[in-house]
C-alpha atoms as one frame of an Amber mdcrd trajectory, in Angstrom:
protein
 -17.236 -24.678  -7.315 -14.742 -22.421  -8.969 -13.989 -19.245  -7.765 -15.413
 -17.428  -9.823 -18.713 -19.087  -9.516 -18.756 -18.333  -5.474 -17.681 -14.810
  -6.479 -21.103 -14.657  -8.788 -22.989 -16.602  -6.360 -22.491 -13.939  -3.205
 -23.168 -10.724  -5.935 -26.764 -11.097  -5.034 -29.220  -8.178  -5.029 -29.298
  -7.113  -1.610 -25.260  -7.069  -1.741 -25.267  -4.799  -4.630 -27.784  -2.209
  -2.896 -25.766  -2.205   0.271 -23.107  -1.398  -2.482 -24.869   1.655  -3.413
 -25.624   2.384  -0.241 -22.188   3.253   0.748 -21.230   4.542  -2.479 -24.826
   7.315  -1.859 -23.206   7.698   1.882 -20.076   9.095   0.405 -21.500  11.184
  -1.892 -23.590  12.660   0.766 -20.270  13.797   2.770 -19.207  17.446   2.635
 -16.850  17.639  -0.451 -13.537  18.345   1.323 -13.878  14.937   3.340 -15.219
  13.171   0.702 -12.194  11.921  -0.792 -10.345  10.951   2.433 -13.407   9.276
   3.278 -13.138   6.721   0.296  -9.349   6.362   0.836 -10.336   5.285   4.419
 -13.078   3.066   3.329 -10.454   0.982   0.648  -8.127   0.129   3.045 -10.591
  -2.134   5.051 -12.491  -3.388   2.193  -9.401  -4.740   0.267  -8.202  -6.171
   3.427 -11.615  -7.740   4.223 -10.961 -10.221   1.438  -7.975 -11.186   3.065
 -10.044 -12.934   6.140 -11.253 -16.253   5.787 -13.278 -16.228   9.114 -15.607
 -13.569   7.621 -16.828 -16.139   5.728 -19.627 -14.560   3.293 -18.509 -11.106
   4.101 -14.910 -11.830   3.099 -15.800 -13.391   0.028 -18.261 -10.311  -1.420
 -15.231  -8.057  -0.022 -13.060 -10.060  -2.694 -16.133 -10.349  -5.091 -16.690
  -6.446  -5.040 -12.537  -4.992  -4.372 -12.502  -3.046  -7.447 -15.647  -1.156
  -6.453 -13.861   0.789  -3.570 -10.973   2.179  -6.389 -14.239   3.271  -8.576
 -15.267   5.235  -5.943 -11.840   6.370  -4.929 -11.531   7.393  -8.488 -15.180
   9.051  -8.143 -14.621  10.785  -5.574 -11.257  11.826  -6.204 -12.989  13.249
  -9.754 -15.163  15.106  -7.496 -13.116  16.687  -5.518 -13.335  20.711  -5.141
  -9.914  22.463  -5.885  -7.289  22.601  -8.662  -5.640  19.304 -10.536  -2.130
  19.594 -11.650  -0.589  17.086 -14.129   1.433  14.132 -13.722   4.569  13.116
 -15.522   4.343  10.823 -18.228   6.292   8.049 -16.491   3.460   8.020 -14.380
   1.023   6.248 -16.940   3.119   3.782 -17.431   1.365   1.898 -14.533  -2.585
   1.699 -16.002  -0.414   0.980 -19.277   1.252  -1.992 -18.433  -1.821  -3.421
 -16.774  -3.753  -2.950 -19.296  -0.964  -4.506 -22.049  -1.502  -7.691 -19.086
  -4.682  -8.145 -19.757  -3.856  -9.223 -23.131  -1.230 -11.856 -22.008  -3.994
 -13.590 -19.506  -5.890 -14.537 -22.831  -5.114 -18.451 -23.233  -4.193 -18.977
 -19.753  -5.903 -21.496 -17.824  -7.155 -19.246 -15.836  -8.190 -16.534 -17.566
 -11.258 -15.408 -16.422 -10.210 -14.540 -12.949  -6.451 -13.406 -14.755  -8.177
 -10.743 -16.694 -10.174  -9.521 -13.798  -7.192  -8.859 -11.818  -5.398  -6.967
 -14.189  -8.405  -5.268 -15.282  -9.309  -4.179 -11.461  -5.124  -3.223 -11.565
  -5.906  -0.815 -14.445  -8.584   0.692 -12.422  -6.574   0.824  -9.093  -3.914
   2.706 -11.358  -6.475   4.871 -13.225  -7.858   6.254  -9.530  -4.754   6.851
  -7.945  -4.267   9.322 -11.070  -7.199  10.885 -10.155  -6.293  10.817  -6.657
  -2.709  12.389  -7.312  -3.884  15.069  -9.657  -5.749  16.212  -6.661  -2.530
  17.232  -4.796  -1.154  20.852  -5.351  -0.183  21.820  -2.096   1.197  20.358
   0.699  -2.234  20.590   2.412  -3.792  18.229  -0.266  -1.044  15.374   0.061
  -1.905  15.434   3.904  -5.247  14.720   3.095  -4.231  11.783   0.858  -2.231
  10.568   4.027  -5.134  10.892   6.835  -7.290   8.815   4.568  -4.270   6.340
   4.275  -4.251   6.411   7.769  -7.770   6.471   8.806  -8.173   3.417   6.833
  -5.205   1.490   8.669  -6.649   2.520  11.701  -9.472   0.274  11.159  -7.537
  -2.635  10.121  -5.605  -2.296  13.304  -8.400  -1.747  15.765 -10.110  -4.747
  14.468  -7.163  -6.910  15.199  -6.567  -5.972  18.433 -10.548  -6.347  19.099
  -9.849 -10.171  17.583  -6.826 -10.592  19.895  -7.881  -9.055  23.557 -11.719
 -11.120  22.546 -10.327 -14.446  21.788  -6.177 -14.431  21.954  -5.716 -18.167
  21.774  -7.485 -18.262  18.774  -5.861 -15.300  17.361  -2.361 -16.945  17.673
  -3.664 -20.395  16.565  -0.631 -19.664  12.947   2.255 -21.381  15.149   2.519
 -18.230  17.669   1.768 -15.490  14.871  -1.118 -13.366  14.771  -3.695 -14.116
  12.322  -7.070 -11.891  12.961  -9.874 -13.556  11.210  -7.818 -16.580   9.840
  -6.006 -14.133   7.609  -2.556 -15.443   6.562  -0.063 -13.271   8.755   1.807
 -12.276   5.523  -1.114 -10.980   4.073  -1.482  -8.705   6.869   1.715  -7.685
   7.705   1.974  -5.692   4.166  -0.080  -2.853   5.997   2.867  -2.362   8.604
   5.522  -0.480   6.172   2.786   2.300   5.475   0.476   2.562   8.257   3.020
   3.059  11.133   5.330   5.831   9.688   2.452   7.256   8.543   0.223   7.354
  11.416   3.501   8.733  13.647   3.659  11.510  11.370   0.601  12.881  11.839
   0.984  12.097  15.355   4.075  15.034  15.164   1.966  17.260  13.065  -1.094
  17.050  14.899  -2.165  20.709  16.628  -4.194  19.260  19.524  -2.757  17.169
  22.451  -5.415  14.465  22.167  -5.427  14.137  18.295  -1.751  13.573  19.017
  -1.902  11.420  22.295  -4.577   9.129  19.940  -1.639   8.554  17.218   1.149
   7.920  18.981  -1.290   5.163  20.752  -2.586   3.785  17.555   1.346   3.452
  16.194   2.140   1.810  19.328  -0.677  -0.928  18.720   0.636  -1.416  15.441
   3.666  -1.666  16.022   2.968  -4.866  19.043   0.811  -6.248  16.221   3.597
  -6.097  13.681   5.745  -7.869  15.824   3.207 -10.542  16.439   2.374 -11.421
  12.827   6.079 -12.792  13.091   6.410 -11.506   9.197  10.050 -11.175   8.896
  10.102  -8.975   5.847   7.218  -7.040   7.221   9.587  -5.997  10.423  12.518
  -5.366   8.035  10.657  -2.798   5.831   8.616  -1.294   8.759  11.878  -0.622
  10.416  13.561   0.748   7.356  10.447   2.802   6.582  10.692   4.184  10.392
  14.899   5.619   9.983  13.652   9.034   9.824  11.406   8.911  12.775  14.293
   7.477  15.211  16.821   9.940  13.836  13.766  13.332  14.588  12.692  11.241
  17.894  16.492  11.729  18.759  16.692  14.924  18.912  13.782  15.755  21.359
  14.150  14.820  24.752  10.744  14.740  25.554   9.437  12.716  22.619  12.192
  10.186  23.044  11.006   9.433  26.866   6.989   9.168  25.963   8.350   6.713
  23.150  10.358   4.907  25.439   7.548   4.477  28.180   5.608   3.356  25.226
   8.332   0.750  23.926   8.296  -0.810  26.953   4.542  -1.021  27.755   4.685
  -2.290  24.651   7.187  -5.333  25.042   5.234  -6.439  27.938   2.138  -6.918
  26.422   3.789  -8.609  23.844   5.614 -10.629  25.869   2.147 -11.786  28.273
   0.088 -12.203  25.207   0.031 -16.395  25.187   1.285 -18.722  22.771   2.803
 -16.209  21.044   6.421 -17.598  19.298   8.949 -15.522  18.251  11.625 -18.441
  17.174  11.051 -17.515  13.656  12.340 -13.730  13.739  15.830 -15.220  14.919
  15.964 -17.291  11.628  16.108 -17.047   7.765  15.364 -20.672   7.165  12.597
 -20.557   4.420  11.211 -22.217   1.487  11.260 -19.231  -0.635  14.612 -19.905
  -2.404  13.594 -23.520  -3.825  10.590 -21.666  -5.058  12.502 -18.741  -6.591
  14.609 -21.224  -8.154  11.714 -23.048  -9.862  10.232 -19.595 -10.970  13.555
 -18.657 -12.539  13.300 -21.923 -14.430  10.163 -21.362 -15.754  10.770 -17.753
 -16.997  14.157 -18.973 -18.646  11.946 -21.035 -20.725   9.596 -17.960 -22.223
  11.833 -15.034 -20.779  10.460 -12.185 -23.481   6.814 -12.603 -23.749   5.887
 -14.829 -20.054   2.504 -16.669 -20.628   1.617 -14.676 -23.579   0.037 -16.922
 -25.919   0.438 -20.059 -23.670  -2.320 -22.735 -23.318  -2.887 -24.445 -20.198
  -0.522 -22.396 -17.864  -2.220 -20.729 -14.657  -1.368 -16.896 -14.055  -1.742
 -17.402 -10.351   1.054 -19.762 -10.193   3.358 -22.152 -11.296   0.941 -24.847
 -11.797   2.989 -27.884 -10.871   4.430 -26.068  -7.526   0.824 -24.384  -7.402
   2.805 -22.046  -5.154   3.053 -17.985  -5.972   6.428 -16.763  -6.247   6.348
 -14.696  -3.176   8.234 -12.115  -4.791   6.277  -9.388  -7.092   9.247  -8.429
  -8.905   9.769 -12.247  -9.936   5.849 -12.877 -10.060   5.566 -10.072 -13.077
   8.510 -11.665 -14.984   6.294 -14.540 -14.860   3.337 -13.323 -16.258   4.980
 -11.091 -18.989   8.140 -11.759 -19.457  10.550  -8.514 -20.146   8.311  -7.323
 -22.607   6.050  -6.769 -19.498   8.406  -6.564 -16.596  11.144  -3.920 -17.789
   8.323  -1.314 -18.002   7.045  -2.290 -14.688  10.723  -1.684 -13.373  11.938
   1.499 -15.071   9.094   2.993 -12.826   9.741   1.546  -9.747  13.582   2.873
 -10.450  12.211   6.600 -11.322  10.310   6.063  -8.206  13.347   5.392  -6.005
  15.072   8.183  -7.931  12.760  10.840  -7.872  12.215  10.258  -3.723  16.048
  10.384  -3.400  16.413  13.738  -4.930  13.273  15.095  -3.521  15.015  13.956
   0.213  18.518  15.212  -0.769  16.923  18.807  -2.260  14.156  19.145  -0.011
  14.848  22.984   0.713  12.798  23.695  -2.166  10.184  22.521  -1.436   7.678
  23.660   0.811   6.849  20.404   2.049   7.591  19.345   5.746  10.881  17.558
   4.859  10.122  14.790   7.368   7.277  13.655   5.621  10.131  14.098   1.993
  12.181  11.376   3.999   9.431   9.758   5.289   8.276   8.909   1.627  11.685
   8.125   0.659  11.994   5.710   3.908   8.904   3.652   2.481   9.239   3.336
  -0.641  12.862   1.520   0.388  11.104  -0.515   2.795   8.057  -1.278   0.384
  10.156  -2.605  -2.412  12.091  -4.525   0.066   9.342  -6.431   1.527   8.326
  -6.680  -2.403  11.445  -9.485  -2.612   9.323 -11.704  -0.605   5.916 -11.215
  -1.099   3.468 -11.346  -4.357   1.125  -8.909  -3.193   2.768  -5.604  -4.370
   1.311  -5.356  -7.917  -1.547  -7.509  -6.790  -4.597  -5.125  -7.160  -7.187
  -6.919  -4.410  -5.306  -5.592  -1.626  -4.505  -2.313   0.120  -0.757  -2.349
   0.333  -0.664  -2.218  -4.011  -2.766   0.722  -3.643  -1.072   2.769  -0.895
   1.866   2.139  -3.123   0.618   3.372  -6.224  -0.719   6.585  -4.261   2.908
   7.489  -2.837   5.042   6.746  -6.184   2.743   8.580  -8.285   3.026  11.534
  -5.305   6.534  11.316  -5.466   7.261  11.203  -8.869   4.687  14.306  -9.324
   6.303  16.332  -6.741   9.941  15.824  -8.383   9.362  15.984 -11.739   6.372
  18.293 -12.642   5.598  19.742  -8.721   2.962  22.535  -8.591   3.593  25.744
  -8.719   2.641  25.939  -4.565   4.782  23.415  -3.308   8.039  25.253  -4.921
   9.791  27.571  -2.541  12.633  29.085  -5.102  14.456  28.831  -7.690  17.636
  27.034  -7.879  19.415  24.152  -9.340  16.359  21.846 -10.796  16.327  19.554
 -13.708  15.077  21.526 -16.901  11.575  19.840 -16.457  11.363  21.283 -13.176
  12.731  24.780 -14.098   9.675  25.225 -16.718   7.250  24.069 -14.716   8.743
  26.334 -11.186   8.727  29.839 -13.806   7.382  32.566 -11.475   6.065  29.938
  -8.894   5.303  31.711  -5.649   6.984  30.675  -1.951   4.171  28.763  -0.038
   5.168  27.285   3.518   2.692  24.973   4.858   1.323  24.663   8.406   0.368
  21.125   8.345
């Protein structure tokens, strides 16, 4: 049975009404949570497909993963409040993956090649929606609770997983794999949820609210370390910089985080048949494999599989291997026709969150959370060099991406008018957009 035959087989009636169901539920929620809510809700979903051990469930969360961006999108469309515009460079994402579809035609695999970059169009096309919604620094906190709210779910279930049944847990040669997930797959939450979820641990304005983060950070952090994912622990820990350097400067901080450290390393250390061997080596098959990608591109390096027959977008169908590296994976499918595109916007990405960090006394934006943004994006396209997954649209790491480059490219290059604190030396874009923009310092 092909895939996409189970994928048709699961979409049965009663799936599609519990569909609704949720998709009625959120609609029901007071308007100012309703958008959060649906950020929340995609995380788990697009993870859910992710874990094999579900069984049926994980298969209609793959079957159905572009239904939590529609309501994203939905919701975000819904939202009460003002929209401000986004740069141009921004549509360059639902533009190239909607020019992909086109180059999936006469692949092998088409059917489920055009679905992906179809459900990558619509990932893109909500996280518009969801961007527009941010005009004050108030608003892009919201975007970030749902972020986190969702990652709190993923990370709650895997502990559940590991304290229920550990052995089986660890069964991936020492690593954690929740559900029979690939530990790769799950690491890719890591770079995003942690720094995140520490940051509103520092902003919260209640003891427990705060207490509650700093715990939920900790457990992610001990199950970062036991997924074993070596570029997972690279980018987390380049995503974290700016936390360690603020944590450094207050005494009293730096001591609850070193009580937790080392709770932490000793429930790492108890948890059984858990291997750490790996982490102390760079041995890995990923270079042969990079090398026979290279190959292949060399052979069709402007237009990828455009107008191929018999090729698989998935893979290299003789290694039947992915490239495990997104940057390499999308010179695969396209070609530089398709890739360049793809990386002008990453580099306006990196480019816009560098000046927004160096400048950020203009803005009225907590300038941790500036450097926090700047922190992972780094780590993000980092872990990008060995992993697939980044402008793969069935899981939640693409979309938490798409959500904070878009962000940072709106609040750089066309910011509203509330997030500017004064005039001074801004590109010209910026200049027209800041004209008689009023000083706005946010609480959160």
């Amino acid at each position: 049975m092909t895939r996409s035959e189970q994928f048709l087989e699961v979409l049965q009636p009663s799936v599609l009404l519990g569909v609704a169901a949720v998709g009625a539920i959120l609609l029901l929620l007071a308007p100012r949570r309703r958008l959060p809510a649906a950020i929340a809700l995609s995380i788990p979903w697009l993870t859910a497909g992710f874990l094999p051990d579900l069984g049926t469930a994980a298969t209609v969360a793959k079957a159905t993963s572009v239904l939590p961006c529609l309501m994203v999108g939905l919701a975000a469309a819904r939202h009460p409040g003002g929209r401000s515009r986004l740069p141009r460079v921004a549509y360059v994402y639902p533009f190239v993956a909607l020019a992909s579809v086109v180059y999936t035609f006469t692949v092998a695999d088409a059917a489920i090649a055009m679905v992906v970059q179809t459900q990558w169009f619509v990932m893109s096309v909500a996280a518009i929606l969801v961007v527009r919604t941010i005009v004050d620094a108030e608003s892009l906190t919201l975007v970030i609770r749902g972020l986190v709210a969702g990652s709190a779910v993923v990370v709650l279930a895997a502990l559940v997983a590991l304290l229920l049944d550990p052995e089986a847990v660890m069964r991936g040669y020492g690593r954690l794999t929740p559900f029979g997930v690939n530990a790769n797959h799950f690491s890719v939450v890591f770079p995003i949820a942690i720094p995140l979820t520490f940051y509103l641990a520092i902003r919260s304005n209640t003891a427990r609210k705060r207490h509650a983060l700093e715990a939920l950070g900790v457990i992610a952090v001990g199950l970062a370390v036991l997924a074993g994912s070596r570029g997972a622990l690279v980018a987390t820990a380049l995503s974290m910089v700016p936390l360690l350097f603020w944590t450094l400067r207050r005494r009293s901080v730096a001591a609850r985080l070193l009580i937790a450290a080392a709770v932490l390393v000793g429930l790492v250390a108890i948890v059984p048949l858990a291997s750490f061997d790996r982490l102390y080596s760079l041995d890995t098959g990923r270079y042969a494999i990079t090398e026979i990608y290279l190959s292949e591109i060399a052979e069709r390096p402007i237009t990828g599989l455009l107008l191929t027959d018999g090729l698989s977008a998935a893979s290299q169908q003789d290694l039947g291997w992915s490239p495990h590296n997104s940057f390499i994976y999308w010179l695969y499918l396209g070609g530089i026709s398709l890739a360049v595109p793809m990386f002008l916007v990453v580099a306006a990405t990196v480019r816009a969150s560098y000046n927004l960090m160096i400048r950020h006394r203009l803005f009225a934006v907590p300038p941790l959370l500036i450097q926090l943004l700047f922190s992972i994006l780094i780590g993000t396209y980092a872990l990008a060099l060995s992993t697939g997954m980044l402008f793969y649209p069935t899981n939640a790491w693409a979309f938490g991406h798409l959500l904070i480059s878009m962000a940072v490219l709106k609040l750089w290059l066309v910011p509203p008018r509330s997030v500017v604190r004064a005039r001074a030396r801004y590109p010209q874009q910026l200049q027209r957009d800041v004209t008689g923009a009023e000083t706005h310092r946010s609480r959160i």
